[in-house]
Backbone of each chain as ProteinMPNN parsed JSONL, in Angstrom:
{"seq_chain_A": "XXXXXXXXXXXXXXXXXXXXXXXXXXXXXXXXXXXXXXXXXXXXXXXXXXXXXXXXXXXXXXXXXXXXXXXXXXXXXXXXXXXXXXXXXXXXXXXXXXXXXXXX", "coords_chain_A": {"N_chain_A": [[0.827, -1.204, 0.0], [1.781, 1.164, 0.806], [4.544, 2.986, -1.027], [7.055, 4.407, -0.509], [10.133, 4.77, 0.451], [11.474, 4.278, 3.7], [13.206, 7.297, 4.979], [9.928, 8.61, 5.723], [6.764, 9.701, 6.803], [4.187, 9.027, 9.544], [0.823, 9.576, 10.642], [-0.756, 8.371, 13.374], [-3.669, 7.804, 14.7], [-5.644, 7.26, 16.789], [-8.889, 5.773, 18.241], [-11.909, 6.323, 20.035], [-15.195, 5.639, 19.972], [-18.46, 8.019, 20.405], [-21.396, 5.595, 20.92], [-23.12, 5.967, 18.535], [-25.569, 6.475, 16.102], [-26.147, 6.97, 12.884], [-24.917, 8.968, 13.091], [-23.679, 11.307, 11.272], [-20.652, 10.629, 11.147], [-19.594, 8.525, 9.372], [-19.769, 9.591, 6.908], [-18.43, 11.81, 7.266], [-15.776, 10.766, 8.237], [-14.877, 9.795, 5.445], [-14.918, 11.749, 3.864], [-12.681, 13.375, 5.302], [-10.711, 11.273, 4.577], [-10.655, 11.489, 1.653], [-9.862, 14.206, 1.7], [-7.672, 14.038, 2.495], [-5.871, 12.61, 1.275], [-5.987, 13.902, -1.29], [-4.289, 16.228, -0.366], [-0.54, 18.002, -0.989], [1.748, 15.953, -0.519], [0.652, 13.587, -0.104], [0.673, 9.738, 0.857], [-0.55, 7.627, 1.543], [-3.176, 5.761, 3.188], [-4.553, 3.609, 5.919], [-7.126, 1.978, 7.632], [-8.899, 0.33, 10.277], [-11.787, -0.434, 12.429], [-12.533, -2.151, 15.049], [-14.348, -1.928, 18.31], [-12.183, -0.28, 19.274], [-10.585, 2.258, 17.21], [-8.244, 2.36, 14.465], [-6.96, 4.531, 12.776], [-4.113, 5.373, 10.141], [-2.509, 7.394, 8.706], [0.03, 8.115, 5.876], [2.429, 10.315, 4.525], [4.511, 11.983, 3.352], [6.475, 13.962, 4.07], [7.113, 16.23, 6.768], [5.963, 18.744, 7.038], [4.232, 18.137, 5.205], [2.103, 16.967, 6.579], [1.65, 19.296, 8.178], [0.421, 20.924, 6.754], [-1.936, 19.054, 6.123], [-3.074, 19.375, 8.244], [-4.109, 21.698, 8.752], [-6.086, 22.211, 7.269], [-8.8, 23.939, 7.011], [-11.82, 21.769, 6.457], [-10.763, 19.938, 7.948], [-9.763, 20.866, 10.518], [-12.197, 21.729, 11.381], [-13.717, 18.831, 11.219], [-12.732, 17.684, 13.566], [-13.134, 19.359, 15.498], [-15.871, 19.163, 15.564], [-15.799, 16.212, 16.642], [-14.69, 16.425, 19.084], [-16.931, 17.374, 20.128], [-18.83, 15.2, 19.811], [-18.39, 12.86, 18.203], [-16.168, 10.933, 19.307], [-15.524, 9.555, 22.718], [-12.684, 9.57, 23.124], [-9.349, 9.909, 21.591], [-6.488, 10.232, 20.438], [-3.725, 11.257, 18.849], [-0.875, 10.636, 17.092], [2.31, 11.669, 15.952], [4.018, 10.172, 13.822], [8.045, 9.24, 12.817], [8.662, 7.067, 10.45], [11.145, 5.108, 10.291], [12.321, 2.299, 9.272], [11.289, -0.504, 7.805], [9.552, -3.433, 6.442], [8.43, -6.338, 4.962], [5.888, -8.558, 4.106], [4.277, -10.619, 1.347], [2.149, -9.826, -1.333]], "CA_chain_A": [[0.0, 0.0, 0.0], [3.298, 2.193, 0.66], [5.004, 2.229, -1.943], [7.565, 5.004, -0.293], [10.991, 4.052, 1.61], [11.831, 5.64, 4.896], [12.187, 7.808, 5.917], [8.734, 8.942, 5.878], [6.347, 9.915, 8.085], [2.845, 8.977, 9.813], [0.191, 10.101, 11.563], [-1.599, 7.287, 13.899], [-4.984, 8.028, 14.707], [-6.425, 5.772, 17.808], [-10.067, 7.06, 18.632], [-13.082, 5.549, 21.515], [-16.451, 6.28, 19.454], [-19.509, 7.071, 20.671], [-22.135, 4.51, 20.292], [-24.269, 6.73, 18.279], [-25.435, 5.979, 14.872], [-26.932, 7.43, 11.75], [-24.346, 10.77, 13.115], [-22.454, 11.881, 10.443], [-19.371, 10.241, 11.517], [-19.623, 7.817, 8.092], [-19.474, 10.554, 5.821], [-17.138, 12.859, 7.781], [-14.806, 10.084, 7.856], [-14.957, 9.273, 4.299], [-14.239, 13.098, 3.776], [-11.501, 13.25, 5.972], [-9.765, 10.57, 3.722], [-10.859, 12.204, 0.469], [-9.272, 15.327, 1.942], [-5.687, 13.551, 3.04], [-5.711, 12.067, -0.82], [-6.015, 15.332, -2.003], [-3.206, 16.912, -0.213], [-0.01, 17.222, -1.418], [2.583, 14.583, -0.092], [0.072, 11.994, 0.826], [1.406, 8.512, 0.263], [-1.501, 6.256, 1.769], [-3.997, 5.492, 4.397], [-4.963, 2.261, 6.788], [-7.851, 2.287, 8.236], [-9.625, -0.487, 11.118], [-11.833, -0.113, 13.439], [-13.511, -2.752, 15.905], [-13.975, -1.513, 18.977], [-11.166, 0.845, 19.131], [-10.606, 2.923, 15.817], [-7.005, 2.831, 14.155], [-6.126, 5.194, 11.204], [-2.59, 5.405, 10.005], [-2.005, 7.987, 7.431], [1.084, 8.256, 5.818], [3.223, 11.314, 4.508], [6.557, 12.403, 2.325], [7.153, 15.223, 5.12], [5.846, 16.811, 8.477], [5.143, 19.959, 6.512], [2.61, 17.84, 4.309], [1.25, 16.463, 7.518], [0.915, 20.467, 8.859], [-0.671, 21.955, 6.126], [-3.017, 18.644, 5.933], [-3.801, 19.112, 9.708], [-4.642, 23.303, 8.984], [-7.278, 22.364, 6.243], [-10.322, 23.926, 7.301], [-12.563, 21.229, 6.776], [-10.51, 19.122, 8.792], [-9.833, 21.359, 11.669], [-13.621, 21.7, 11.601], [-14.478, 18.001, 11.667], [-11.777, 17.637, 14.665], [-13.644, 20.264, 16.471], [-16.746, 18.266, 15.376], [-15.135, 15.298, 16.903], [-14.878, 16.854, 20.29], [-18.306, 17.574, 20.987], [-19.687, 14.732, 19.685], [-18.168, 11.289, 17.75], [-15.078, 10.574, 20.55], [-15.483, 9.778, 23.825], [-11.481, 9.747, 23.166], [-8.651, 10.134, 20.671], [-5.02, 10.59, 19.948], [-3.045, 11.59, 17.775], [0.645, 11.006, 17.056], [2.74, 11.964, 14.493], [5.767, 9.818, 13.529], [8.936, 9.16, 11.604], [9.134, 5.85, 10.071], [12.664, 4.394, 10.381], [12.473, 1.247, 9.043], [10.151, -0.983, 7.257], [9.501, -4.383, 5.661], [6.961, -6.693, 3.674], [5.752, -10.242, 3.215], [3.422, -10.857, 0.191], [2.162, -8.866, -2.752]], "C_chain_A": [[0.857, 1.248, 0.0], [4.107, 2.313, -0.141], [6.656, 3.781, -2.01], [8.776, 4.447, 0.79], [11.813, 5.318, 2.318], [12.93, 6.188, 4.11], [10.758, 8.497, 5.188], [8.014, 9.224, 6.85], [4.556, 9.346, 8.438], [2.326, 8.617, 10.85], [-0.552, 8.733, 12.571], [-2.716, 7.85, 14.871], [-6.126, 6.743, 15.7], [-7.962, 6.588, 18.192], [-10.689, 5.239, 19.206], [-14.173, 6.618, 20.629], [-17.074, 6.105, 20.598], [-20.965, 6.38, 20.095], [-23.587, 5.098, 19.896], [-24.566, 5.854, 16.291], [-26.25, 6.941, 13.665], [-26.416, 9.224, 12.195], [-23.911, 11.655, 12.369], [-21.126, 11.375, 10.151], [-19.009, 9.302, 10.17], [-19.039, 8.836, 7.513], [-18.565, 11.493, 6.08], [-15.678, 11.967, 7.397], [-14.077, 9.732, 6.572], [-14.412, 10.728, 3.699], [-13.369, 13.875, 4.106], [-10.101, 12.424, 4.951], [-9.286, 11.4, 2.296], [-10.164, 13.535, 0.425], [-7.187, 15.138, 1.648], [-5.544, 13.017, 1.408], [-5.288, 13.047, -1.153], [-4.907, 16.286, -2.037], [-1.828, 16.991, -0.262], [1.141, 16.385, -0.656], [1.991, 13.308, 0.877], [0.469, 11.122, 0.187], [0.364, 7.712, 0.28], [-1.955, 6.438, 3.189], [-4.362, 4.227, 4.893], [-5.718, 2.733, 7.543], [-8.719, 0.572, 9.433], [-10.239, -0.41, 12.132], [-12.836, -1.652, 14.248], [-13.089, -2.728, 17.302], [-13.391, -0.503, 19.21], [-10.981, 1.292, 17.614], [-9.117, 3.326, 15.499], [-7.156, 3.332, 12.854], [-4.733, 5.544, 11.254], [-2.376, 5.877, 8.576], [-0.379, 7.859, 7.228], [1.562, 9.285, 4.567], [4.7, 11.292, 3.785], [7.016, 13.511, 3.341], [5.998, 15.789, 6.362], [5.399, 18.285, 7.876], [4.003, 19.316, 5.57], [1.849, 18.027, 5.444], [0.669, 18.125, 8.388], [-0.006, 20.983, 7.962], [-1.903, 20.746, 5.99], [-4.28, 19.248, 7.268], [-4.521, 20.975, 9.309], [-5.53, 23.874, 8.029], [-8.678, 22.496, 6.975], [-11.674, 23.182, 7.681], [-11.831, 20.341, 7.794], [-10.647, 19.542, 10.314], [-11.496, 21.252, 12.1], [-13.983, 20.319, 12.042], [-13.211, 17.149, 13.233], [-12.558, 18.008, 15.824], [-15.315, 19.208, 16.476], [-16.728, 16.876, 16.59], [-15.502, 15.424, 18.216], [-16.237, 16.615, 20.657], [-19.154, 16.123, 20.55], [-19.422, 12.882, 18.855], [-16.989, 10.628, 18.741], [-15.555, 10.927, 21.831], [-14.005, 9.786, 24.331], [-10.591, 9.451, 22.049], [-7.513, 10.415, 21.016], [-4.373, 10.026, 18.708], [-1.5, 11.291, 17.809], [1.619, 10.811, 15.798], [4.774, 11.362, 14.532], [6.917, 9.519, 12.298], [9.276, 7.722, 11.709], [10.405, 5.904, 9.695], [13.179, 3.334, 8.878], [10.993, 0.378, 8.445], [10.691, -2.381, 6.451], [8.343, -5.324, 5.792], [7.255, -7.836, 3.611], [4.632, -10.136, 2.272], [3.062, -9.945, -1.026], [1.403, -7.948, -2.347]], "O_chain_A": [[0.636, 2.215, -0.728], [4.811, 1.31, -0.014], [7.195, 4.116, -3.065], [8.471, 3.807, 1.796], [12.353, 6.384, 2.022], [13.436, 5.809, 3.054], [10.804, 8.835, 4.006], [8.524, 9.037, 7.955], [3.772, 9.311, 7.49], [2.716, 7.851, 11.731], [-0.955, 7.96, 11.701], [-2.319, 8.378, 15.909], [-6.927, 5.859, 15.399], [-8.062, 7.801, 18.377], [-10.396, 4.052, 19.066], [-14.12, 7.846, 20.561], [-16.961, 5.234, 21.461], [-21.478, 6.651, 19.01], [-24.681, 4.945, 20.438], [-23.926, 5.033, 15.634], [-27.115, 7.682, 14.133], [-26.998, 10.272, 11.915], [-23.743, 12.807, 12.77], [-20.53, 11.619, 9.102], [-17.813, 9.432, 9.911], [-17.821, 8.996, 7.593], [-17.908, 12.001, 5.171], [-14.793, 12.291, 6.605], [-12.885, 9.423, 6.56], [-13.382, 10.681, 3.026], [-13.119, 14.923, 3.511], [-8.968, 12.843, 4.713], [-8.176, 11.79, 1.933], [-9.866, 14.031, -0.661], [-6.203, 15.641, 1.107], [-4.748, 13.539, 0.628], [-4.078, 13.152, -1.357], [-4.515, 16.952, -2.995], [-1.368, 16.069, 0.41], [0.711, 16.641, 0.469], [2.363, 12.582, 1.8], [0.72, 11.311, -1.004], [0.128, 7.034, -0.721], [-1.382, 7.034, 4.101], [-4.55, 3.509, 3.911], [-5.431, 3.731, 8.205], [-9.042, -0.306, 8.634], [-9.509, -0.29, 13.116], [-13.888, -1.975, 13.697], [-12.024, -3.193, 17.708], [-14.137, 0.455, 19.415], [-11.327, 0.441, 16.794], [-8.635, 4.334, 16.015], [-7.456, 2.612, 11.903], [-4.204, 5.966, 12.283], [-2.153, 5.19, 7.578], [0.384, 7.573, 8.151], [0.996, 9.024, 3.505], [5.678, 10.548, 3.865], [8.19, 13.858, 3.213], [4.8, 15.757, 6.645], [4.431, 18.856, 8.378], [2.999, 19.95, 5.248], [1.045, 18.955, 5.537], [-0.378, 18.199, 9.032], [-1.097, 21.438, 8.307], [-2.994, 21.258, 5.739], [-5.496, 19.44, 7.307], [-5.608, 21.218, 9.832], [-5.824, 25.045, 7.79], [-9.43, 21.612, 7.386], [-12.445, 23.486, 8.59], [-12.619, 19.978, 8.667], [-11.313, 18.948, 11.162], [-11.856, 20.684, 13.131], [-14.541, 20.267, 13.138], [-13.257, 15.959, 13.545], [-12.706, 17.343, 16.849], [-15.68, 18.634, 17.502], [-17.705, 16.689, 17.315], [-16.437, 14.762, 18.666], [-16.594, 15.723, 21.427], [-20.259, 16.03, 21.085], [-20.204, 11.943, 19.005], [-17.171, 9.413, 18.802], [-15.916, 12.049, 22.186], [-13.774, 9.937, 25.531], [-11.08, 8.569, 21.344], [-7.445, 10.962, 22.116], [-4.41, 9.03, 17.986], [-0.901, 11.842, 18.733], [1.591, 9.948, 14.921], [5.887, 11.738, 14.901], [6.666, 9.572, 11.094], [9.913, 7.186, 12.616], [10.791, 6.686, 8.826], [13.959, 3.511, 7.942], [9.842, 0.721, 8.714], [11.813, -2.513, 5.961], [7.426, -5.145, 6.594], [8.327, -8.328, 3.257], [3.884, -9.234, 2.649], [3.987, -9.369, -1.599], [1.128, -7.003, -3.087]]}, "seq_chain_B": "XXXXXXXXXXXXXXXXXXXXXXXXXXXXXXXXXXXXXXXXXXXXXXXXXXXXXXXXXXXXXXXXXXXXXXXXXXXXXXXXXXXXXXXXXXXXXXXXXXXXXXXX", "coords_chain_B": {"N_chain_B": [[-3.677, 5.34, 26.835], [-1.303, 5.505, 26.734], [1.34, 6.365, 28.339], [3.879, 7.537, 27.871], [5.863, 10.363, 27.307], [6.659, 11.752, 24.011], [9.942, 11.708, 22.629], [9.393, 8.69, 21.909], [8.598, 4.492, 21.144], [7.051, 3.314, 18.134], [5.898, 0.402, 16.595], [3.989, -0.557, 13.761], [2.09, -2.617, 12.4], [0.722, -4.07, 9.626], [-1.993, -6.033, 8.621], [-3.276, -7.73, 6.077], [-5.351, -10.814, 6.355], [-5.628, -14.578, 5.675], [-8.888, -16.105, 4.813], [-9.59, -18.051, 7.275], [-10.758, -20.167, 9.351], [-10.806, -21.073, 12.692], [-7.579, -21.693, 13.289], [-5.954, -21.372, 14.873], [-4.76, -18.709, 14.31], [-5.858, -16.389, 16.616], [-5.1, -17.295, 19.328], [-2.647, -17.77, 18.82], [-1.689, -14.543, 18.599], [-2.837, -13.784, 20.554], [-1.144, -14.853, 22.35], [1.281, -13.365, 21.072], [0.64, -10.868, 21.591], [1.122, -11.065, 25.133], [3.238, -11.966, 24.961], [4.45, -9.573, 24.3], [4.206, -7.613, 26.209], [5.734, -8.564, 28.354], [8.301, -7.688, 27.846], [10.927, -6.073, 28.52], [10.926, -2.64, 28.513], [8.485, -2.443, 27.234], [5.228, -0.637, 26.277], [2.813, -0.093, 25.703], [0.039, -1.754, 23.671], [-2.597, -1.596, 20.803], [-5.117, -2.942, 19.032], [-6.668, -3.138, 16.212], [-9.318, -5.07, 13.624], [-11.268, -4.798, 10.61], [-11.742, -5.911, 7.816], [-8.42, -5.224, 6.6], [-5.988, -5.792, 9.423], [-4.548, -4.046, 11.976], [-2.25, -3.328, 14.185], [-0.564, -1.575, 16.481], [2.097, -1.334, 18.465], [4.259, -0.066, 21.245], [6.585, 1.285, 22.306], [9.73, 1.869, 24.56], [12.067, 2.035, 23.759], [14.142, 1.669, 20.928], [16.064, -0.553, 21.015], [14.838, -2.549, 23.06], [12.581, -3.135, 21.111], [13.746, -4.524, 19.255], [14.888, -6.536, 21.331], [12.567, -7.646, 21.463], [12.058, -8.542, 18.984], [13.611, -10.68, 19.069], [12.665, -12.445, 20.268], [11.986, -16.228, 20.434], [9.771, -17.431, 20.698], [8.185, -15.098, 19.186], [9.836, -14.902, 16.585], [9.155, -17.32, 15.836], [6.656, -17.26, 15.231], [6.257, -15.104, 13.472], [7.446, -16.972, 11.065], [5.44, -19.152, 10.882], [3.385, -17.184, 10.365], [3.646, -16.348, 7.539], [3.745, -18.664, 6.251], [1.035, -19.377, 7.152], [-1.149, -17.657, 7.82], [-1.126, -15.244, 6.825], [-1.862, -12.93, 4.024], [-0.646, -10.66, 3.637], [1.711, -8.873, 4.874], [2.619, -6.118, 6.378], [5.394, -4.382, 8.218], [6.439, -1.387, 10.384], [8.837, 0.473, 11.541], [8.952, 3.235, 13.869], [9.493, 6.307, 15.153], [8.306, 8.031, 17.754], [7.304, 11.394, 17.361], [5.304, 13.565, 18.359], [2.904, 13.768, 20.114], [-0.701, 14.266, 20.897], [-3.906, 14.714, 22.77], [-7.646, 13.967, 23.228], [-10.085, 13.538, 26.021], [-10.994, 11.072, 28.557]], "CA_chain_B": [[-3.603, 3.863, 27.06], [0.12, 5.209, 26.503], [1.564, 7.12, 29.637], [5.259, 8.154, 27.838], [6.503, 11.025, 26.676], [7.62, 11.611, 22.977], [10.856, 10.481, 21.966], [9.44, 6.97, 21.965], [8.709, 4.205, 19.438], [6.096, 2.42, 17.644], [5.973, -0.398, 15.338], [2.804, -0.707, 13.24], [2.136, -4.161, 11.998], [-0.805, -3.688, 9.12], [-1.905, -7.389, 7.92], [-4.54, -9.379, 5.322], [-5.089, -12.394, 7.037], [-6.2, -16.062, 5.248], [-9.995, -16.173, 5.298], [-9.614, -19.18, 7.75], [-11.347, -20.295, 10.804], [-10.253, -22.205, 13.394], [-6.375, -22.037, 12.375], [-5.197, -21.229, 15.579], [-4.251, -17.362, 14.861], [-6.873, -16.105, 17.753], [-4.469, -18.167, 20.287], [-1.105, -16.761, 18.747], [-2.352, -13.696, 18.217], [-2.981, -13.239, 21.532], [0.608, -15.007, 22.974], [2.382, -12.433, 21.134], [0.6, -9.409, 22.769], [1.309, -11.607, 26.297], [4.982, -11.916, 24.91], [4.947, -7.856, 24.399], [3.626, -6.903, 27.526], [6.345, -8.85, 29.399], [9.455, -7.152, 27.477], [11.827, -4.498, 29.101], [10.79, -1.366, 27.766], [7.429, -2.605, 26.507], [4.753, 0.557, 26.564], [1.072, -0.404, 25.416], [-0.392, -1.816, 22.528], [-3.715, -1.543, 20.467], [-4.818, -3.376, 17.714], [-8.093, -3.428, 15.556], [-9.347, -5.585, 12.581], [-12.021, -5.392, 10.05], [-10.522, -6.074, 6.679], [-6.995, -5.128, 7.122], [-5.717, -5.396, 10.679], [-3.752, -2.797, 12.239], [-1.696, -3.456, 15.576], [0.72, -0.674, 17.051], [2.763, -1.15, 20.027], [4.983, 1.074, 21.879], [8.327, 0.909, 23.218], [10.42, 2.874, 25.187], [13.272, 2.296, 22.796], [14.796, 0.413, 19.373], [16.545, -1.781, 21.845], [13.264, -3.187, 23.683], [11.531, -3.845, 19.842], [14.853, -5.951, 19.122], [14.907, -8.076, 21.634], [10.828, -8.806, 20.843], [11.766, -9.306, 17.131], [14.495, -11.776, 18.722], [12.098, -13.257, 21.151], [11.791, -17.117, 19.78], [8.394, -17.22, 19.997], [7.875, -14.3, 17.716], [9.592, -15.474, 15.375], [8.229, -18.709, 15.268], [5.095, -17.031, 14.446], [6.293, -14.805, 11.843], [7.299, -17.991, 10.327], [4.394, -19.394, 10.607], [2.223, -16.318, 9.549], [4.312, -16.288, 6.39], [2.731, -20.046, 5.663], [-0.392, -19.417, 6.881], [-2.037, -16.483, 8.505], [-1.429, -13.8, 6.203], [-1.874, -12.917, 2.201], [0.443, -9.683, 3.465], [2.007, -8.128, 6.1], [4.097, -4.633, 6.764], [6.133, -3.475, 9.888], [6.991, -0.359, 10.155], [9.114, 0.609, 12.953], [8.786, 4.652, 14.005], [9.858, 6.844, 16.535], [6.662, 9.174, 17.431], [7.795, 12.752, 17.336], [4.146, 14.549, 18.821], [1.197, 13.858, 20.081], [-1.788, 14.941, 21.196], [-5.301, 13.864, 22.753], [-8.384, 14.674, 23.791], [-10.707, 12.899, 26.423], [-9.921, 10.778, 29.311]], "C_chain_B": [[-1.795, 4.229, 26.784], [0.353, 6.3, 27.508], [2.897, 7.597, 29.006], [5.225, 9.429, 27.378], [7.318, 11.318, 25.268], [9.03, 12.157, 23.268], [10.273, 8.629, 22.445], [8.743, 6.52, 20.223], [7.429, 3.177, 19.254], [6.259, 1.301, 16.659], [4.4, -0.824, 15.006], [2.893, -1.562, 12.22], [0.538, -4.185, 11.347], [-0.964, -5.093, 8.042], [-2.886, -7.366, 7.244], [-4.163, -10.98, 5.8], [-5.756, -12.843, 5.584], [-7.673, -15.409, 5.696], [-9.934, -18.092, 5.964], [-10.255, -19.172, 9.329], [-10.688, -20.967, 11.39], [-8.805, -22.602, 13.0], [-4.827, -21.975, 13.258], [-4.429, -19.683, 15.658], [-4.697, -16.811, 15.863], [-5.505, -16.005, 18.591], [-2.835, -17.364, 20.119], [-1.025, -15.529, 19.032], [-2.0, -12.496, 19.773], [-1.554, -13.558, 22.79], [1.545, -13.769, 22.642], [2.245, -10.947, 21.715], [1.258, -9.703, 24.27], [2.93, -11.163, 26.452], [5.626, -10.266, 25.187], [5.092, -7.616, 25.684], [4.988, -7.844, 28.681], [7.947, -8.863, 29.114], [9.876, -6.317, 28.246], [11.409, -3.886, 27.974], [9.26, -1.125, 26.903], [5.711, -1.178, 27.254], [2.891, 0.211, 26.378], [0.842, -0.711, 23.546], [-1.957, -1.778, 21.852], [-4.056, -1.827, 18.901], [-6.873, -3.509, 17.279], [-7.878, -4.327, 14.427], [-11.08, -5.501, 11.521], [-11.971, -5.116, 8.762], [-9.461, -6.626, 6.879], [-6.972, -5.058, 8.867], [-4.408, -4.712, 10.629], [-3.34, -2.88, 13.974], [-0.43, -2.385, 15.911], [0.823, -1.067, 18.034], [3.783, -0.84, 20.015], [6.072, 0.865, 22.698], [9.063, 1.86, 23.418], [11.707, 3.28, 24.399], [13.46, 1.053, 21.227], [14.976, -0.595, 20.097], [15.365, -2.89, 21.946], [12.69, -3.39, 22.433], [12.769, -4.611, 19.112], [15.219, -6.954, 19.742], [13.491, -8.698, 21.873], [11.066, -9.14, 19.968], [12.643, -10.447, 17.336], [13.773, -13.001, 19.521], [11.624, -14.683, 19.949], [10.11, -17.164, 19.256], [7.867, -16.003, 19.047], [8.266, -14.179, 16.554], [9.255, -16.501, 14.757], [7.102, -18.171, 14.652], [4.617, -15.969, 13.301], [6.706, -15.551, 11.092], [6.456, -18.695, 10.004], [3.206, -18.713, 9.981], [3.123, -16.469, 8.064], [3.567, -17.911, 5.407], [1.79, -19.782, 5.538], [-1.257, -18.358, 7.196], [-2.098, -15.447, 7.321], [-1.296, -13.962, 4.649], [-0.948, -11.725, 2.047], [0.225, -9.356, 4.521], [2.966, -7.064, 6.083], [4.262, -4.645, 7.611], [6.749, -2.395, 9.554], [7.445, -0.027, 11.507], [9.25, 2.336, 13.0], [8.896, 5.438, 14.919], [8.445, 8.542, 16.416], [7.772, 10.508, 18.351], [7.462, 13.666, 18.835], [3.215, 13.451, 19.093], [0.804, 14.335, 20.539], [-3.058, 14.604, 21.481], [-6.708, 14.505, 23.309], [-9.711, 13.545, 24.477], [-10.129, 11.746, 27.417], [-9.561, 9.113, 29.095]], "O_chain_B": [[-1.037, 3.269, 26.645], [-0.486, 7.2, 27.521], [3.326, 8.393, 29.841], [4.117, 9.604, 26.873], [8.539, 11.16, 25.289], [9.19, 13.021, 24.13], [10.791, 7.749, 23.134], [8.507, 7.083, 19.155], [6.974, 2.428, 20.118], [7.02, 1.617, 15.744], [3.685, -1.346, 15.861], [3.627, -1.382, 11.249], [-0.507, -4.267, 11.993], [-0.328, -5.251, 7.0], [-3.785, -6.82, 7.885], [-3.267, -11.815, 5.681], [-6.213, -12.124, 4.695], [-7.808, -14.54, 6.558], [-10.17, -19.091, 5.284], [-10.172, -18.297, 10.191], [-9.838, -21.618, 10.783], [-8.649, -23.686, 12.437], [-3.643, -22.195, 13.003], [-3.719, -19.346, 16.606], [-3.686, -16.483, 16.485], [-4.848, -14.964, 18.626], [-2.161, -16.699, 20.905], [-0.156, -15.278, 19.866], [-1.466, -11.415, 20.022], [-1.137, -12.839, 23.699], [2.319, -13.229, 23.433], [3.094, -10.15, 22.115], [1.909, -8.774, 24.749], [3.588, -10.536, 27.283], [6.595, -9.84, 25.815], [6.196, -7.416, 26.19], [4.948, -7.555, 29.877], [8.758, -9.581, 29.699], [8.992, -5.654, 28.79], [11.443, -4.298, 26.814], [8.917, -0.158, 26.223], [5.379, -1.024, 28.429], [2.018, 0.448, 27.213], [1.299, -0.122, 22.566], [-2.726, -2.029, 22.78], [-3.584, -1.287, 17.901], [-7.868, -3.848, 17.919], [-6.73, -4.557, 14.047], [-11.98, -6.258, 11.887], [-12.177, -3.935, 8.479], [-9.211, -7.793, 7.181], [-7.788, -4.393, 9.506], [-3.524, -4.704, 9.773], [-4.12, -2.508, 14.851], [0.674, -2.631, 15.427], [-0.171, -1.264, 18.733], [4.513, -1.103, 19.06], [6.171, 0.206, 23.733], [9.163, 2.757, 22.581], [12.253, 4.382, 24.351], [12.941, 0.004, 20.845], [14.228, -1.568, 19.999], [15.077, -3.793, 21.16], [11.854, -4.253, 22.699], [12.409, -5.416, 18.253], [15.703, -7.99, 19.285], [13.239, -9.821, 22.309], [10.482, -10.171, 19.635], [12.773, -11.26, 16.421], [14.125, -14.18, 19.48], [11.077, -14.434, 18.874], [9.507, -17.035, 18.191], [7.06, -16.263, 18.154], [7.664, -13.662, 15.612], [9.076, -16.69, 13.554], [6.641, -18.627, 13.605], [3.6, -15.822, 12.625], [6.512, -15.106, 9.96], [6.454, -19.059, 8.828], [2.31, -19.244, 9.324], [2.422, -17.36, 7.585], [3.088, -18.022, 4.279], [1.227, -19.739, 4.444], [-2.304, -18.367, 6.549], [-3.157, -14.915, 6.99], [-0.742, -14.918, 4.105], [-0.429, -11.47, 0.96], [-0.82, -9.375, 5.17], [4.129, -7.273, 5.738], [3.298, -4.949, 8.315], [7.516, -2.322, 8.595], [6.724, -0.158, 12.496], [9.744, 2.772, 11.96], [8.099, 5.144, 15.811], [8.031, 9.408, 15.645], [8.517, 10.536, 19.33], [8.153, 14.14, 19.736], [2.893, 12.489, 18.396], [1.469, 15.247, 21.031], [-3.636, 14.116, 20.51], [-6.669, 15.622, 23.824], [-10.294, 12.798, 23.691], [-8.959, 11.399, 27.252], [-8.61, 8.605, 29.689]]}, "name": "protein", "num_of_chains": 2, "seq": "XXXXXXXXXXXXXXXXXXXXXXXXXXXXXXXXXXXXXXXXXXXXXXXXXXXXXXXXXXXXXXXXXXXXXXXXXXXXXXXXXXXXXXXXXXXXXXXXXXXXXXXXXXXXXXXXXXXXXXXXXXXXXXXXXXXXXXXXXXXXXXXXXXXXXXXXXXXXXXXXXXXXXXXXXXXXXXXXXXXXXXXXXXXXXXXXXXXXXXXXXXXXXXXX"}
């Protein structure tokens, strides 16, 4: 899915929903991605959630990763976030080292 | 669920399993979190799956995620996922810069 060798960088994205449904949180999410695509030095995204919610963007530089983080709609659905799809979240932003791959 | 301070490190382990039941990953699965959690230097881990799975865990240093990658049993069972568990697997090893959270 990476198809970039360190260094690189990325964001990891742990979130505690809450157990609401039919909120928005679908389509925000989905627009959130569509956003990080968009911007430039995105490499790729991983996404899983059961239970706990991991996303793991990934990045060509920590200045992509600022100007993704100071996109409007994002800041917005962040703030969103707060009041209303997390009963908790973090964020942390790292530098891949090292890396390696079994299969195709 | 992580109490350190950045400079520390992550390794994010993003798989496609086998569609297999009963194959005995569950059981491993869950030895090698056991195995983490009873490393020097070992910090917290958190892992989701639906699709792709996505497991990070946290270590105080490089050191402490070298002598888990030397721990026997883990690599017995990346030998064995290499047979059977997975259709692909990445590691990425990463030293987290920042973070940031919100909620308790």
């Amino acid at each position: 899915m990476v198809n970039s060798k360190p260094p690189y960088y990325a964001v990891i994205f742990t979130s505690l929903r809450n157990e609401q449904v039919n909120d928005g949180y679908e389509a925000m999410a989905d627009e959130m991605v569509a956003l990080a695509k968009a911007q430039p030095g995105f490499i790729a995204v991983d996404s899983a959630r059961n239970g706990i919610g991991i996303t793991v963007s990934y990045w060509e530089s920590l200045e992509a990763i600022q100007q993704w983080k100071l996109h409007t709609d994002h800041l917005l659905a962040q703030q969103l976030g707060k009041e209303k799809w997390y009963l908790h979240y973090s964020v942390r932003i790292c530098k891949v080292e090292r890396e390696y791959e079994f299969g195709g």
